[in-house]
N, C-alpha and C positions, 0 to 999 in steps of 0.2 A: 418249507413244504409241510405242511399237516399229515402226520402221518393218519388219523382218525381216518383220512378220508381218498380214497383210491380212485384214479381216473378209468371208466371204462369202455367206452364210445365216445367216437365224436359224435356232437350233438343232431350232425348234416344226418346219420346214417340209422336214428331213429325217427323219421317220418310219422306222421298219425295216421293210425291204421295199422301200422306193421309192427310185429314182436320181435324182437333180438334176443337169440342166445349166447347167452355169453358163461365165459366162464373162468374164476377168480378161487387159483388154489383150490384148484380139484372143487370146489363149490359151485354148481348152475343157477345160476339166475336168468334171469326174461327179464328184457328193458323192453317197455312201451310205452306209447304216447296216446293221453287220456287229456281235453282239456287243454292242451298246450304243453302239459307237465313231463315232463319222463318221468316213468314209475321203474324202481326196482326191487323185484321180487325173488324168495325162491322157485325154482321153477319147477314147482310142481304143484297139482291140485291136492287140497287138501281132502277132497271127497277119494279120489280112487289112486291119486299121485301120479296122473299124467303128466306129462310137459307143457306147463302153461303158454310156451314159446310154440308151440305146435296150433294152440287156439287163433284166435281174431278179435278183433277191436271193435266193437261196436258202441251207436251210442254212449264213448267216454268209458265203455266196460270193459274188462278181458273176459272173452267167453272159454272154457274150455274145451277142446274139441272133441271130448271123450263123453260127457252126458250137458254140456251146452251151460255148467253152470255158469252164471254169470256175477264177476265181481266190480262191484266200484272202484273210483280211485283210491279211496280209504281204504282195500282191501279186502272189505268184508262182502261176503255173499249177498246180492242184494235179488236175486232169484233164479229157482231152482226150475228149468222146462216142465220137468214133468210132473211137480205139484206148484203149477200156477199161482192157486188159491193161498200156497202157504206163505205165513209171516217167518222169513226165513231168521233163527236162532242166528243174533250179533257174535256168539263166536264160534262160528264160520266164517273165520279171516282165513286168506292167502297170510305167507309167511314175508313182513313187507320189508324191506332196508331204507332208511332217510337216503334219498337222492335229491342231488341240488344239480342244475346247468350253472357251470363258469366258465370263462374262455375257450368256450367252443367245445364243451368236453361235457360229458356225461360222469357224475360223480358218486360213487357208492361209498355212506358212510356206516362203520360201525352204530352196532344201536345205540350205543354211547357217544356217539360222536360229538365233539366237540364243533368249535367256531367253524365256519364254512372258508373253503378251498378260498388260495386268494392267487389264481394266478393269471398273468395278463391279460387284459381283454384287447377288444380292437385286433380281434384274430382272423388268420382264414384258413380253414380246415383244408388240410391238406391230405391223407391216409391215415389209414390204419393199417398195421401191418403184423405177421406174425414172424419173430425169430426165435431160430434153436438155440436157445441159451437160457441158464438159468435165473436169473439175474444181473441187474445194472448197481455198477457201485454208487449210482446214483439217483433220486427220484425222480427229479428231472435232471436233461442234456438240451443245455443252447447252444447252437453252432451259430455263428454267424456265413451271412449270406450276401451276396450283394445284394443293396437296397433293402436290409431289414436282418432279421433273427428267425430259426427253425428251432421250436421248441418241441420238443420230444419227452412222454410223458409212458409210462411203462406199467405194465399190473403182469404179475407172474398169473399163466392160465391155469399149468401142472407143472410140475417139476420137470426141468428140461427147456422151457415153452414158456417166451411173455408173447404179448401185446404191445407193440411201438403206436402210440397214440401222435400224430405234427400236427403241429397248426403255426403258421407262420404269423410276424408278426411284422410291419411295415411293407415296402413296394418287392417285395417277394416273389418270380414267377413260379409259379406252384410246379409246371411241371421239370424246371430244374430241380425245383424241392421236395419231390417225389424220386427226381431222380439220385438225389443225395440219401433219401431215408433208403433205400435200396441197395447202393451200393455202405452205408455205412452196416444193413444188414447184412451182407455178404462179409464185408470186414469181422463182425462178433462170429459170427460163424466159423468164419477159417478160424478164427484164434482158441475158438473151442474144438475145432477138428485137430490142433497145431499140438 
């Protein structure tokens, strides 16, 4: 597993159109879809520091919902409503993070990031899910399943609190695989309550 690079949605749950908040070690970002691409950004505007997850998608842009600025996929401001006429200053970027889709997963890397995630494809999203605990000794958890593999993929949200990312892998019925990622979250839980 590459540690450069953090799973943080499945890729089913950013649709074009729609802004996703998310959030990774007390840090918010906004995942949306420009393009075909998931973008990840800080989620805030850099004119008044609204929630860029609170804006909309328009023509491939995030607009902000606070004075409507509008940013490209590049990040940078590519116009401002209420000076039309201006040639908006290139740095007025949004704050952006390399994001890559692999196996069904939304991937936020460090701005250093290195080589890109490599984990199996040929997948079917299965949940997302939230549990009380602070950590997995692990980056990924495969269970096996009849008829395939449940991969479970994890990003700490705040301390206390990850994110269980499944996506299954061969003849899988998801809603037993749903029903596993469920009850294995009730299992971390007792043993942190225990």
């Amino acid at each position: 597993m590459n540690e450069d690079w953090t799973p943080i949605a499945l890729s089913r749950d950013v649709p074009a159109g729609v802004t996703r908040a998310v959030r990774l070690d007390d840090r918010e970002l906004v995942v949306w879809r420009g393009d075909g691409a998931a973008h990840v950004w800080e989620d805030r505007c850099p004119h008044r520091g609204m929630r860029l997850s609170l804006g909309f998608v328009r023509n491939n842009a995030l607009n902000c919902l606070y004075h409507g600025w509008e940013y490209g996929a590049a990040a940078s401001c590519v116009r401002i409503p209420a000076h039309p006429d201006l040639t908006v200053p290139p740095s007025i970027k949004a704050n952006a993070f390399p994001a890559v889709e692999a196996g069904g997963l939304v991937w936020v890397g460090r701005h250093d990031a290195g080589t890109r995630p490599e984990p199996p494809e040929a997948v079917t999203p299965i949940l997302s899910l939230g549990v009380d605990i602070d950590s997995l000794d692990a980056p990924r958890l495969d269970l096996d399943l009849p008829g395939g593999t449940l991969h479970l993929y994890w990003h700490r949200v705040t301390a206390g609190r990850i994110m269980l990312h499944a996506v299954s892998q061969g003849d899988v019925d998801p809603i037993h695989a749903a029903a596993r990622v469920r009850h294995l979250r009730d299992e971390l839980e007792q043993q942190v309550a225990a």
